[in-house]
mmJSON file of the N, C-alpha and C atoms, coordinates in Angstrom:
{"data_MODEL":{"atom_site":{
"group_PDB":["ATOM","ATOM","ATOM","ATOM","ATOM","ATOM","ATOM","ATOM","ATOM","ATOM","ATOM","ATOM","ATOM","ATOM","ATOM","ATOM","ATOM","ATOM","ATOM","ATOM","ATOM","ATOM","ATOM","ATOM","ATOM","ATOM","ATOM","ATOM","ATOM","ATOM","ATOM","ATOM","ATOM","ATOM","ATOM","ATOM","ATOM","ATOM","ATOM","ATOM","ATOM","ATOM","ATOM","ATOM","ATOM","ATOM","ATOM","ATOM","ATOM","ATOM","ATOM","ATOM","ATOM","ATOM","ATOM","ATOM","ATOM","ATOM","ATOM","ATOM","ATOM","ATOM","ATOM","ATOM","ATOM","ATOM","ATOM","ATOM","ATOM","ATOM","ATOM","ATOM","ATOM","ATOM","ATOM","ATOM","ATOM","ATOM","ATOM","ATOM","ATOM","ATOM","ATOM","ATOM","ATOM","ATOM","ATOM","ATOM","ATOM","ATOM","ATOM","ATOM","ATOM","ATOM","ATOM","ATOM","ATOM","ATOM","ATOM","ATOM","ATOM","ATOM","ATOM","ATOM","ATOM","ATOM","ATOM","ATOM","ATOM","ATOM","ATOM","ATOM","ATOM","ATOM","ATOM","ATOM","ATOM","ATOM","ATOM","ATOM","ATOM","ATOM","ATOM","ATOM","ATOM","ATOM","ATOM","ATOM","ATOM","ATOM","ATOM","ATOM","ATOM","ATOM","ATOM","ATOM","ATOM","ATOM","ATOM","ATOM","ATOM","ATOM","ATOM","ATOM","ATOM","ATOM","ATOM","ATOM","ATOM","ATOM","ATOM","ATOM","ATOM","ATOM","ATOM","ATOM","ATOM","ATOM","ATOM","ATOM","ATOM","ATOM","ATOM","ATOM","ATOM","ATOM","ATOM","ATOM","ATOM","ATOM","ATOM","ATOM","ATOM","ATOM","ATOM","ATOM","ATOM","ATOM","ATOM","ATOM","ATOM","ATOM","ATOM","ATOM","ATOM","ATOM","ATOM","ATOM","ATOM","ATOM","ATOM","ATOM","ATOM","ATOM","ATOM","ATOM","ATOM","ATOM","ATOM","ATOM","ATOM","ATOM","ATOM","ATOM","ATOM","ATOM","ATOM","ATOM","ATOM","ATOM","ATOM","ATOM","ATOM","ATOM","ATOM","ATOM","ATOM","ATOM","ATOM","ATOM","ATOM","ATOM","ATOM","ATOM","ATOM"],
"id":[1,2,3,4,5,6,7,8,9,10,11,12,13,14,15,16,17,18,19,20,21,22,23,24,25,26,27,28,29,30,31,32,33,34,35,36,37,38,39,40,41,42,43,44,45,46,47,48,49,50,51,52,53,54,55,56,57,58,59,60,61,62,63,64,65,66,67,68,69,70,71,72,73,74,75,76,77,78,79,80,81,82,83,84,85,86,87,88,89,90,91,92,93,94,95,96,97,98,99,100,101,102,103,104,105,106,107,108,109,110,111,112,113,114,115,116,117,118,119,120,121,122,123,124,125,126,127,128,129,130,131,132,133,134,135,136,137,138,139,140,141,142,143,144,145,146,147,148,149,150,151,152,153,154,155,156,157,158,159,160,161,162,163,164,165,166,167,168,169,170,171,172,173,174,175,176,177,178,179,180,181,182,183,184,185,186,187,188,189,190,191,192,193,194,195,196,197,198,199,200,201,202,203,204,205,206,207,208,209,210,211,212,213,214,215,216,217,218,219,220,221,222,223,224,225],
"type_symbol":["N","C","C","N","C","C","N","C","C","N","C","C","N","C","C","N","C","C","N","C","C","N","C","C","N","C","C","N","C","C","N","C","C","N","C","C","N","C","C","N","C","C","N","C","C","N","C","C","N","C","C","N","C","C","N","C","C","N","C","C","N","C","C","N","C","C","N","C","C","N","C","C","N","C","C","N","C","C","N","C","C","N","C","C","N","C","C","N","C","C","N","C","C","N","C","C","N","C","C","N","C","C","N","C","C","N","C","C","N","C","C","N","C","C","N","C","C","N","C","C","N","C","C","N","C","C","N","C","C","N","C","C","N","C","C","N","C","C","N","C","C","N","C","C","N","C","C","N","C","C","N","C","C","N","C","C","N","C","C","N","C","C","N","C","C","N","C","C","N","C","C","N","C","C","N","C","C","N","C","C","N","C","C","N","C","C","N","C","C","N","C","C","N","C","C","N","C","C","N","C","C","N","C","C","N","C","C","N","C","C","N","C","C","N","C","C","N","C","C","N","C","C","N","C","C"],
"label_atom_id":["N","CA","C","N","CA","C","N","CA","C","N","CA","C","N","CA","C","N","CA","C","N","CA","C","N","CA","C","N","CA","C","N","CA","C","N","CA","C","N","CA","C","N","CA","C","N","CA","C","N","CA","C","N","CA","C","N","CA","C","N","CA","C","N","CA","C","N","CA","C","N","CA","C","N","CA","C","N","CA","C","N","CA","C","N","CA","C","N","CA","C","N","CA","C","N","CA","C","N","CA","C","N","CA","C","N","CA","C","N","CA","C","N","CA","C","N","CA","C","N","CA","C","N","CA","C","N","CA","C","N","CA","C","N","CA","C","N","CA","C","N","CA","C","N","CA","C","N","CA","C","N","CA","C","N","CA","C","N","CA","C","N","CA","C","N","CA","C","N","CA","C","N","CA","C","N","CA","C","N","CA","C","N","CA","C","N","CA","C","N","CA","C","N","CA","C","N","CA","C","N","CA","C","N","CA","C","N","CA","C","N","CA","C","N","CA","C","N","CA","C","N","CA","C","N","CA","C","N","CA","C","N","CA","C","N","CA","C","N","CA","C","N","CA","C","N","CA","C","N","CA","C","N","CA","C","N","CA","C","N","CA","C"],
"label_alt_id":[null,null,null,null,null,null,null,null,null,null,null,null,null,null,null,null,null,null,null,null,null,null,null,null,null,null,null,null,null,null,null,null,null,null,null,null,null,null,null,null,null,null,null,null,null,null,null,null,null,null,null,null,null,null,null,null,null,null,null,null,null,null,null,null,null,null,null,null,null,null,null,null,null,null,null,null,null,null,null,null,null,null,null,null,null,null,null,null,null,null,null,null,null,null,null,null,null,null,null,null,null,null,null,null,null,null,null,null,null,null,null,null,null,null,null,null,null,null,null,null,null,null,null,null,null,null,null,null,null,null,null,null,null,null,null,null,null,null,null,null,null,null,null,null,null,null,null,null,null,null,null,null,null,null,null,null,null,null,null,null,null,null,null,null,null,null,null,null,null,null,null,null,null,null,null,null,null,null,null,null,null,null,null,null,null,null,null,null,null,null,null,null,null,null,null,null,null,null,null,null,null,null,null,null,null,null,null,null,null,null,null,null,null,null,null,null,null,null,null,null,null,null,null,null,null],
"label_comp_id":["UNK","UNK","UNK","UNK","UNK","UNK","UNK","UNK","UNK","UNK","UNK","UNK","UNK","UNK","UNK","UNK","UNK","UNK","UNK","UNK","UNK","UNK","UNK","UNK","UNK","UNK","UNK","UNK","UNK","UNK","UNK","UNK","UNK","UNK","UNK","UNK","UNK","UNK","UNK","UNK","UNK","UNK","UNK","UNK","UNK","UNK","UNK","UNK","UNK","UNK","UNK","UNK","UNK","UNK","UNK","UNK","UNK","UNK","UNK","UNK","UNK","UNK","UNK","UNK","UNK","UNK","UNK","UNK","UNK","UNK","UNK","UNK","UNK","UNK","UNK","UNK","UNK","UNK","UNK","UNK","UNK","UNK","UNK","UNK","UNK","UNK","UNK","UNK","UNK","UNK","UNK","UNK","UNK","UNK","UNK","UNK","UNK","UNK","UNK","UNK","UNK","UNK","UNK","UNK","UNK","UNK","UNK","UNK","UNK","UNK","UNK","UNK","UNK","UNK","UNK","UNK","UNK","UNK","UNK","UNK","UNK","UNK","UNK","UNK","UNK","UNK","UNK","UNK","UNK","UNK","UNK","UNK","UNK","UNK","UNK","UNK","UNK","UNK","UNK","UNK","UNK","UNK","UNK","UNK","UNK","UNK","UNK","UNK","UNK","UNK","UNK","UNK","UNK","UNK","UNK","UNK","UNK","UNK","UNK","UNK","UNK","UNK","UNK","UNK","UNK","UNK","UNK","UNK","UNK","UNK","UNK","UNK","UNK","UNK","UNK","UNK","UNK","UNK","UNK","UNK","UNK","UNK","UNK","UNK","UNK","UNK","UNK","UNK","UNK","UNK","UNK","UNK","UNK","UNK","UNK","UNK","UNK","UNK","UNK","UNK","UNK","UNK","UNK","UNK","UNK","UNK","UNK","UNK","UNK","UNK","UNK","UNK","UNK","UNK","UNK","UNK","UNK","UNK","UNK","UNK","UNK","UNK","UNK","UNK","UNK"],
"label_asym_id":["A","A","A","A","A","A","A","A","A","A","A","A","A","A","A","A","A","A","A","A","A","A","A","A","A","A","A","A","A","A","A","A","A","A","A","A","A","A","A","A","A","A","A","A","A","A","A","A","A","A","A","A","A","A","A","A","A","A","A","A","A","A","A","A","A","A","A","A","A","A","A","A","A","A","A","A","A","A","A","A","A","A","A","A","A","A","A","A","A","A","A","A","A","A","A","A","A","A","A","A","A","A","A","A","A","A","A","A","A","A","A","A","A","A","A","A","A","A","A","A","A","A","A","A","A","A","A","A","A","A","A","A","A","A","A","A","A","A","A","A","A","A","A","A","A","A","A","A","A","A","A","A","A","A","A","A","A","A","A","A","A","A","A","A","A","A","A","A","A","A","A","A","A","A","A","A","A","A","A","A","A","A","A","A","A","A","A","A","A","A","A","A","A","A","A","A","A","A","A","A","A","A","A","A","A","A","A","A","A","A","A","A","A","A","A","A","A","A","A","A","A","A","A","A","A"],
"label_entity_id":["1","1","1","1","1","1","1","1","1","1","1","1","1","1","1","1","1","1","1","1","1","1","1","1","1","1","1","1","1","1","1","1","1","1","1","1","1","1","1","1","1","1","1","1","1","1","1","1","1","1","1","1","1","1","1","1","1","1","1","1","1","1","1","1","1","1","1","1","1","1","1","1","1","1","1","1","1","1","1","1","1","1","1","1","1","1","1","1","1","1","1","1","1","1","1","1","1","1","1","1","1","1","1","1","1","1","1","1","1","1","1","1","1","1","1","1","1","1","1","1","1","1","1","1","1","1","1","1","1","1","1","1","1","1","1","1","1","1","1","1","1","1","1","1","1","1","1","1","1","1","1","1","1","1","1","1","1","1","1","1","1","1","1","1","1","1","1","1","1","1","1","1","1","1","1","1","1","1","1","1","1","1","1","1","1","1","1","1","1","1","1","1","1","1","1","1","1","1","1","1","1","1","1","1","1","1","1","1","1","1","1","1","1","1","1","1","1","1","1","1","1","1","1","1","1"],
"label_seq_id":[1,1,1,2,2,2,3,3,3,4,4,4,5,5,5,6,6,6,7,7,7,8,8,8,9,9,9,10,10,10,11,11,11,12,12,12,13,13,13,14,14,14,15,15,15,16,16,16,17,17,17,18,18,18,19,19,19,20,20,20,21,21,21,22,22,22,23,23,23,24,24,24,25,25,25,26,26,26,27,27,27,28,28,28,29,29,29,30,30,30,31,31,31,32,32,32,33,33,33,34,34,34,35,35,35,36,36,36,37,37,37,38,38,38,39,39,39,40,40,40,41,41,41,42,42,42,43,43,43,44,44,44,45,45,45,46,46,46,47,47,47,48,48,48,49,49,49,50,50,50,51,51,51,52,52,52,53,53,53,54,54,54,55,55,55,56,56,56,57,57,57,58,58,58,59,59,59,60,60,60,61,61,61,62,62,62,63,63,63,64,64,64,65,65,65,66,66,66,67,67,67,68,68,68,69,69,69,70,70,70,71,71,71,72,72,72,73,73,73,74,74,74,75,75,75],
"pdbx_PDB_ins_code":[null,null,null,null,null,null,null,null,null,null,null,null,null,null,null,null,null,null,null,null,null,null,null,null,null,null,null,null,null,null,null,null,null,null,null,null,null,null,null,null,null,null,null,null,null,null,null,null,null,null,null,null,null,null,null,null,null,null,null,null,null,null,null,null,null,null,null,null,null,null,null,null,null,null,null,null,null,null,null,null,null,null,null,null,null,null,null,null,null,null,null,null,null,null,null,null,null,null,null,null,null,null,null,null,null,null,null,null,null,null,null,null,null,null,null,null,null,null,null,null,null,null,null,null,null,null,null,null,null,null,null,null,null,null,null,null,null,null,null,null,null,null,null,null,null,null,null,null,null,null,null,null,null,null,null,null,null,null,null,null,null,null,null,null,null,null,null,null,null,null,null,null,null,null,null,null,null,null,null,null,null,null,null,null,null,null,null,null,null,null,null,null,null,null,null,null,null,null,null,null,null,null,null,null,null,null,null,null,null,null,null,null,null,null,null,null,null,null,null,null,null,null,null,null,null],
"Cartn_x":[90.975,90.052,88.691,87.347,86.468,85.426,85.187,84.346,82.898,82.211,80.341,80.627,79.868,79.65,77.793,77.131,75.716,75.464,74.89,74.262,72.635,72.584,71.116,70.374,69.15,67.79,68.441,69.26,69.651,69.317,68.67,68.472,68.994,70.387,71.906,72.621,73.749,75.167,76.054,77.1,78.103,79.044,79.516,80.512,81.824,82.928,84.057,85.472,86.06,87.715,88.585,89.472,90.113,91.802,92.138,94.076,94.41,93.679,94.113,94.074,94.865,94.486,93.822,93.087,91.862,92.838,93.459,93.722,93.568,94.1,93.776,91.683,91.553,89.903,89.363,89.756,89.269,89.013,91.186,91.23,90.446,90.129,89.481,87.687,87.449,86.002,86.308,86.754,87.196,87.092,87.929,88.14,86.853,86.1,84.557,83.666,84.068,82.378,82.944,84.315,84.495,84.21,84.47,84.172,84.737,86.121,87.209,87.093,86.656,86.772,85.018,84.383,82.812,82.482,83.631,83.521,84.218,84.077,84.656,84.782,86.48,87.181,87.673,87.566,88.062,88.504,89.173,89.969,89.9,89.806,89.194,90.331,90.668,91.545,91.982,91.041,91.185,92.014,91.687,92.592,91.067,90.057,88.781,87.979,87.834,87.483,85.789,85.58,84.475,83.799,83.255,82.946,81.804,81.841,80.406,80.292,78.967,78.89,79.143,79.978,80.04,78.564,77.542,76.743,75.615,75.773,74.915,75.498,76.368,77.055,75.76,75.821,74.934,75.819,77.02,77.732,79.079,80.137,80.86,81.441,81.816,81.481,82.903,84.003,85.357,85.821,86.406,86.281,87.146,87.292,88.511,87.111,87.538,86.579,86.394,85.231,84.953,85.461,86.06,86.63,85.238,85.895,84.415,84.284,83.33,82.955,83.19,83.6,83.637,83.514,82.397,81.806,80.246,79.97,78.55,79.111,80.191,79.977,79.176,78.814,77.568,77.995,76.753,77.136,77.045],
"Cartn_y":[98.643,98.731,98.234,98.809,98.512,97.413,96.902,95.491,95.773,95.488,95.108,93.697,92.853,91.788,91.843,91.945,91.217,89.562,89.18,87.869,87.648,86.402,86.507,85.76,86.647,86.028,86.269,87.394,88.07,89.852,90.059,91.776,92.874,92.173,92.794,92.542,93.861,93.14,93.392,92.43,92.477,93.578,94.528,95.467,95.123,95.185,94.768,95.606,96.151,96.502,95.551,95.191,93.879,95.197,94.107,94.553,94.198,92.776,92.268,93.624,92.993,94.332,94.177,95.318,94.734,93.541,93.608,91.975,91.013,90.844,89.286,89.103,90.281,90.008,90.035,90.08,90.313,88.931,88.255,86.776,85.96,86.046,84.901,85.089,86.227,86.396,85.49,85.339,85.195,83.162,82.86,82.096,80.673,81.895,81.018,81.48,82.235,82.058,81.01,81.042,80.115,78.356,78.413,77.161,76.159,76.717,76.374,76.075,77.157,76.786,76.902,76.741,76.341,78.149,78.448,79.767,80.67,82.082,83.202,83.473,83.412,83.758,85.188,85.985,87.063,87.204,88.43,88.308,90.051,90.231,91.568,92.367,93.624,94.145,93.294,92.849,92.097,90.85,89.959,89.134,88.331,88.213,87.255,87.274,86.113,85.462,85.495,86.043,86.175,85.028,83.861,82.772,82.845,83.615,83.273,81.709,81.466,80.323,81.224,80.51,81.169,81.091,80.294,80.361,81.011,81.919,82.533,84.252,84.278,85.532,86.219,87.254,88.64,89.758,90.285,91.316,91.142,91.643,92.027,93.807,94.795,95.857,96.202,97.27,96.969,98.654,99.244,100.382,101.087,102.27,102.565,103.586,103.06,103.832,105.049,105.386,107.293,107.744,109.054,108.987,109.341,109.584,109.465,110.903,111.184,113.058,112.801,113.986,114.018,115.571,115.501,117.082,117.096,118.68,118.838,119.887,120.527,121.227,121.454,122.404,123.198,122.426,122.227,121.862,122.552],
"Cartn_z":[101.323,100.226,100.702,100.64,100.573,99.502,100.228,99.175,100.109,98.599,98.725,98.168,98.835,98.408,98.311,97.457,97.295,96.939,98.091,98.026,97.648,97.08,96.207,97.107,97.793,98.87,99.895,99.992,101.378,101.266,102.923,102.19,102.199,102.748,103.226,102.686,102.125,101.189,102.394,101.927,103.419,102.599,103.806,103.514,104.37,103.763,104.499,103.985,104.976,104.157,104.88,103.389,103.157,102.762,103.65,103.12,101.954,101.643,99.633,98.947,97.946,96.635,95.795,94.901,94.178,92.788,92.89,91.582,92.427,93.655,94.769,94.903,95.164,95.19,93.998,93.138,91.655,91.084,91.572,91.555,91.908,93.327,94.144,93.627,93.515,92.475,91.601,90.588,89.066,89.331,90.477,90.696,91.208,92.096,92.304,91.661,90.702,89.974,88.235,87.608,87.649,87.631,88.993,89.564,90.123,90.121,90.545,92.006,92.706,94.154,94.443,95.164,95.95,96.876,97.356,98.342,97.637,97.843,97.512,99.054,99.617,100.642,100.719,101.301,101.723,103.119,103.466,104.696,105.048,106.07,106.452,106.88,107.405,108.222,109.62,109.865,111.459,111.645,110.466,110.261,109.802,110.028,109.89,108.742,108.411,107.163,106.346,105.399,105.124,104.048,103.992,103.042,102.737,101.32,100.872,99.208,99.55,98.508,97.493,96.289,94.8,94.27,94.428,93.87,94.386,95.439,95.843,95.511,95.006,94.876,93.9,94.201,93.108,92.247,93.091,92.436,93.464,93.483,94.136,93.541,94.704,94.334,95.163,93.885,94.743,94.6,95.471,95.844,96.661,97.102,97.9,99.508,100.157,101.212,101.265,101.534,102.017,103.217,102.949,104.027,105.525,106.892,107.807,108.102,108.085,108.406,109.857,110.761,111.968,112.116,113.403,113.763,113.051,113.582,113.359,112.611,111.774,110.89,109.96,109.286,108.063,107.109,106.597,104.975,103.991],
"occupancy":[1.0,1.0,1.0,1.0,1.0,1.0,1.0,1.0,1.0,1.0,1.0,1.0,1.0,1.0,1.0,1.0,1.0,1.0,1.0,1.0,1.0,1.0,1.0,1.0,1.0,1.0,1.0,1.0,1.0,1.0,1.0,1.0,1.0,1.0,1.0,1.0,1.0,1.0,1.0,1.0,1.0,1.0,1.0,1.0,1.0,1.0,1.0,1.0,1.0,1.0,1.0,1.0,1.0,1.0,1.0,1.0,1.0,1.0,1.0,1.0,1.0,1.0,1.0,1.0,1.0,1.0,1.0,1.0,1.0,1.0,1.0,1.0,1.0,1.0,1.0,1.0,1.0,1.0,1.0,1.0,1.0,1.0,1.0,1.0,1.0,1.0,1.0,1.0,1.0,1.0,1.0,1.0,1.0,1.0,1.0,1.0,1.0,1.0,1.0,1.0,1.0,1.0,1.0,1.0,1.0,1.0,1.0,1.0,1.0,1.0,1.0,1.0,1.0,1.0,1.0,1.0,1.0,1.0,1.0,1.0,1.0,1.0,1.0,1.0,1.0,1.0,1.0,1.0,1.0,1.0,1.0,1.0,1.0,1.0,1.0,1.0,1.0,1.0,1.0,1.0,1.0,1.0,1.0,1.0,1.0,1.0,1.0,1.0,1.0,1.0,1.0,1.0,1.0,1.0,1.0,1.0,1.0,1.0,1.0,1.0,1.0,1.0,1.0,1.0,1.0,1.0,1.0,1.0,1.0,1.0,1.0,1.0,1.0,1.0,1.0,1.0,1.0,1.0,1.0,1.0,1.0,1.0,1.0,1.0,1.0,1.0,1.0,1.0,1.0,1.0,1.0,1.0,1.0,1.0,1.0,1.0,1.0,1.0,1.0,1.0,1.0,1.0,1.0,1.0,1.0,1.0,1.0,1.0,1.0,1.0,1.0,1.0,1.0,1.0,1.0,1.0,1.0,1.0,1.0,1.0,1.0,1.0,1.0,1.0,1.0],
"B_iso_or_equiv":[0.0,0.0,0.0,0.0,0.0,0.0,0.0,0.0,0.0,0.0,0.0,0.0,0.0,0.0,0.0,0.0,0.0,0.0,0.0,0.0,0.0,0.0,0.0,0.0,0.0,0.0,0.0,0.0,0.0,0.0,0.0,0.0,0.0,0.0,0.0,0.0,0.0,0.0,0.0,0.0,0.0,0.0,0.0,0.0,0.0,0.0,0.0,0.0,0.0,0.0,0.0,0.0,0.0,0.0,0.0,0.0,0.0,0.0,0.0,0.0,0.0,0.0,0.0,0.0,0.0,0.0,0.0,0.0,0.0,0.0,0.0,0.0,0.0,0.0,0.0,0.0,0.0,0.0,0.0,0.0,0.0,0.0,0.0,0.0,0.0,0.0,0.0,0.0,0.0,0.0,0.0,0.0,0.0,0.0,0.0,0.0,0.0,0.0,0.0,0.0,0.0,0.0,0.0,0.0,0.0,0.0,0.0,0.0,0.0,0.0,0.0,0.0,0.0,0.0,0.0,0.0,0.0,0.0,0.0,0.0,0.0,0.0,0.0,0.0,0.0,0.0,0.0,0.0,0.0,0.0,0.0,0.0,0.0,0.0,0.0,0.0,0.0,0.0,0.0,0.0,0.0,0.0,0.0,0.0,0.0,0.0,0.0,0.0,0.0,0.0,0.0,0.0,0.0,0.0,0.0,0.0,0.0,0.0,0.0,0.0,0.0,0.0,0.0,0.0,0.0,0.0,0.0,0.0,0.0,0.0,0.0,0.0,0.0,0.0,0.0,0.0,0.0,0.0,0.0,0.0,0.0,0.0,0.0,0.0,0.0,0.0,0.0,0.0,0.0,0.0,0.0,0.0,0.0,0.0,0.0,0.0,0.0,0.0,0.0,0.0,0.0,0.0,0.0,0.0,0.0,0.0,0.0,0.0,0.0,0.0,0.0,0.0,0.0,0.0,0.0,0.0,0.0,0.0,0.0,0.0,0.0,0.0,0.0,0.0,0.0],
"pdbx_formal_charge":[null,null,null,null,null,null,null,null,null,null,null,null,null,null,null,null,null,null,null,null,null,null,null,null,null,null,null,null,null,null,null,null,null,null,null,null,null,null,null,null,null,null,null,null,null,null,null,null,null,null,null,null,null,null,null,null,null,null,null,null,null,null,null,null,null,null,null,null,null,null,null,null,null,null,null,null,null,null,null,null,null,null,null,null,null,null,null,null,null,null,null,null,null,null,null,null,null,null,null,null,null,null,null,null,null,null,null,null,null,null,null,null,null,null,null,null,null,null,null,null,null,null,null,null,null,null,null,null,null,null,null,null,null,null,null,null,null,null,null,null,null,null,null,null,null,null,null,null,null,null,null,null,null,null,null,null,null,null,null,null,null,null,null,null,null,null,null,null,null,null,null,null,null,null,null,null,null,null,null,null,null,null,null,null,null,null,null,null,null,null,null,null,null,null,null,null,null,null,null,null,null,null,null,null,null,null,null,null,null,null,null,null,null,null,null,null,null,null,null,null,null,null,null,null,null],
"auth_seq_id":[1,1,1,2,2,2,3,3,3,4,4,4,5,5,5,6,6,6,7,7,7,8,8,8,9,9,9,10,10,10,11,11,11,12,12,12,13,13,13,14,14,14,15,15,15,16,16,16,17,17,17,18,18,18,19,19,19,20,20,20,21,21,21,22,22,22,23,23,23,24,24,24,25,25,25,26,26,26,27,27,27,28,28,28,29,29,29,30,30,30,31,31,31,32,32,32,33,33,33,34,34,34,35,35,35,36,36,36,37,37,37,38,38,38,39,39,39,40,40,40,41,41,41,42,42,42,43,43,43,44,44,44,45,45,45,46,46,46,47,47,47,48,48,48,49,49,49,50,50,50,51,51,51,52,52,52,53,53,53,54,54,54,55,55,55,56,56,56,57,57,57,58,58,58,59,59,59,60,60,60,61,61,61,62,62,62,63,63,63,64,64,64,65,65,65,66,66,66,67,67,67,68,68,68,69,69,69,70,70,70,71,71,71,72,72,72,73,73,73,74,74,74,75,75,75],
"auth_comp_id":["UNK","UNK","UNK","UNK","UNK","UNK","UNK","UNK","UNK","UNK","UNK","UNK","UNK","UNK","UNK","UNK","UNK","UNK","UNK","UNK","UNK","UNK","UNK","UNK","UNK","UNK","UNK","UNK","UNK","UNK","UNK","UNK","UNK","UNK","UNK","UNK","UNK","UNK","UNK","UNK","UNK","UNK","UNK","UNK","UNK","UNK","UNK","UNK","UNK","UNK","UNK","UNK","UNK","UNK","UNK","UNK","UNK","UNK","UNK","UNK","UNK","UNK","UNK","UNK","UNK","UNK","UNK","UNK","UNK","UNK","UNK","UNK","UNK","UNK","UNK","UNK","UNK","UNK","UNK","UNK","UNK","UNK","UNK","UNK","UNK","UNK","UNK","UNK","UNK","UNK","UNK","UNK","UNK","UNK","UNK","UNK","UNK","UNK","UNK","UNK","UNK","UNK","UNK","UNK","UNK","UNK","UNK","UNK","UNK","UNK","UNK","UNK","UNK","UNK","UNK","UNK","UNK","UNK","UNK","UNK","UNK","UNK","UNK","UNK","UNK","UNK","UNK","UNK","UNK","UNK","UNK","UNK","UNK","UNK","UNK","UNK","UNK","UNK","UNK","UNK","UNK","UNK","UNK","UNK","UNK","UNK","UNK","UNK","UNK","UNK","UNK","UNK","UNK","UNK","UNK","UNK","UNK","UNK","UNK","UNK","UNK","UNK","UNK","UNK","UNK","UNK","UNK","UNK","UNK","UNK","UNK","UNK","UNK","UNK","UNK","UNK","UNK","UNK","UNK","UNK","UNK","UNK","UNK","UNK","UNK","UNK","UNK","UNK","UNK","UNK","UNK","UNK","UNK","UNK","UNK","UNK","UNK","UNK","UNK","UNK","UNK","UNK","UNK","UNK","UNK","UNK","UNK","UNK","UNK","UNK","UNK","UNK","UNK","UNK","UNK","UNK","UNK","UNK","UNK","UNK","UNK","UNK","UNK","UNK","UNK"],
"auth_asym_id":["A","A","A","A","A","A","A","A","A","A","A","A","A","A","A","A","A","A","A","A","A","A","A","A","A","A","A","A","A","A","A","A","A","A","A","A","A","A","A","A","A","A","A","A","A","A","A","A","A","A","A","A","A","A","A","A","A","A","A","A","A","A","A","A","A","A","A","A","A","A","A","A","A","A","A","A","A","A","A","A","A","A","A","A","A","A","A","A","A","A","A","A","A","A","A","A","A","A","A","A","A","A","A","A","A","A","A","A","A","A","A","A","A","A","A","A","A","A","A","A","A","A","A","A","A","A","A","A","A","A","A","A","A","A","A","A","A","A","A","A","A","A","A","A","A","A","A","A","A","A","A","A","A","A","A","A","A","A","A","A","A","A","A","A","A","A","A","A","A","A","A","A","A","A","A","A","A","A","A","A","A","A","A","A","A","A","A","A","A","A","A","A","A","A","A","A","A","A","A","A","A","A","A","A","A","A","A","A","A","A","A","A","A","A","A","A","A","A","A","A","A","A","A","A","A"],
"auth_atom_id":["N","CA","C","N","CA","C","N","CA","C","N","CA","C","N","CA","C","N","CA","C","N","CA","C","N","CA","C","N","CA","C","N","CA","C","N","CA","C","N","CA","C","N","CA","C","N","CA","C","N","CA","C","N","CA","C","N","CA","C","N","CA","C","N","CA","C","N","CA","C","N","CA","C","N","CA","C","N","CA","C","N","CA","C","N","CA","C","N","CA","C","N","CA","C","N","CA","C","N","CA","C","N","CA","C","N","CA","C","N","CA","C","N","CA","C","N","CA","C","N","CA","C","N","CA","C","N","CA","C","N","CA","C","N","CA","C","N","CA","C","N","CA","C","N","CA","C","N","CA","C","N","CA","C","N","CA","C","N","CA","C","N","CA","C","N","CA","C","N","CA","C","N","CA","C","N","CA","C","N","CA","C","N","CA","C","N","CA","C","N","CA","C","N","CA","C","N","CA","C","N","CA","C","N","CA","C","N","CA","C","N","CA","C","N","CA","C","N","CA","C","N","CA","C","N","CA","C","N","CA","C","N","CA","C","N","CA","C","N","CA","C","N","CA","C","N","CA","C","N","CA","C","N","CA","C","N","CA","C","N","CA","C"],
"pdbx_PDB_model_num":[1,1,1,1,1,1,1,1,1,1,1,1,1,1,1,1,1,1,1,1,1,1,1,1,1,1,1,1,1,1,1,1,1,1,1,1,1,1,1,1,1,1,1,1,1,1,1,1,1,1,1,1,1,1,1,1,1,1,1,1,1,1,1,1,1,1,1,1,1,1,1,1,1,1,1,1,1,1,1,1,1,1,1,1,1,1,1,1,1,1,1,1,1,1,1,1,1,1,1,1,1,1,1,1,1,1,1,1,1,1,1,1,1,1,1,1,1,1,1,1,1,1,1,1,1,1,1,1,1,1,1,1,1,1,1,1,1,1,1,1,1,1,1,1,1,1,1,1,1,1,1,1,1,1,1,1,1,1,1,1,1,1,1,1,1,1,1,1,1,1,1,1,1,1,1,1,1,1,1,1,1,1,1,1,1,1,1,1,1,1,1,1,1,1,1,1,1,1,1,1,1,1,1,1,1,1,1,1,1,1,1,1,1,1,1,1,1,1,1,1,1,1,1,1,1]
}}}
């Protein structure tokens, strides 16, 4: 599954696909903004960890990936 994360006074949203399912990332959202926990943790395909401050969060944006064009075929 694909995740946007937007952070606030950054001019990049981090893009990441995560093996969680969207209720685990939904959770751990839910969970630091909240206030429960300080970080919104995610975990990527690779196995590596993404920590952003809850209070710097802007949106989180949850999604299923495009698939990738390959070739110089016509459009």
């Amino acid at each position: 599954m694909e995740v946007k994360i937007g952070v606030q006074h950054a001019p990049r949203e981090i893009v990441l696909e995560s093996g969680q399912s969207p209720e685990e990332v939904e959770r751990a959202v839910a969970e630091a903004l909240t206030g429960s926990t300080k970080l919104l943790t995610l975990v990527d395909e690779h196995g590596r960890k993404v920590l952003v401050p809850a209070e710097r969060l802007a949106y989180v944006e949850l999604g299923e990936p495009a698939p990738r064009k390959v070739g110089f075929g016509a459009l």
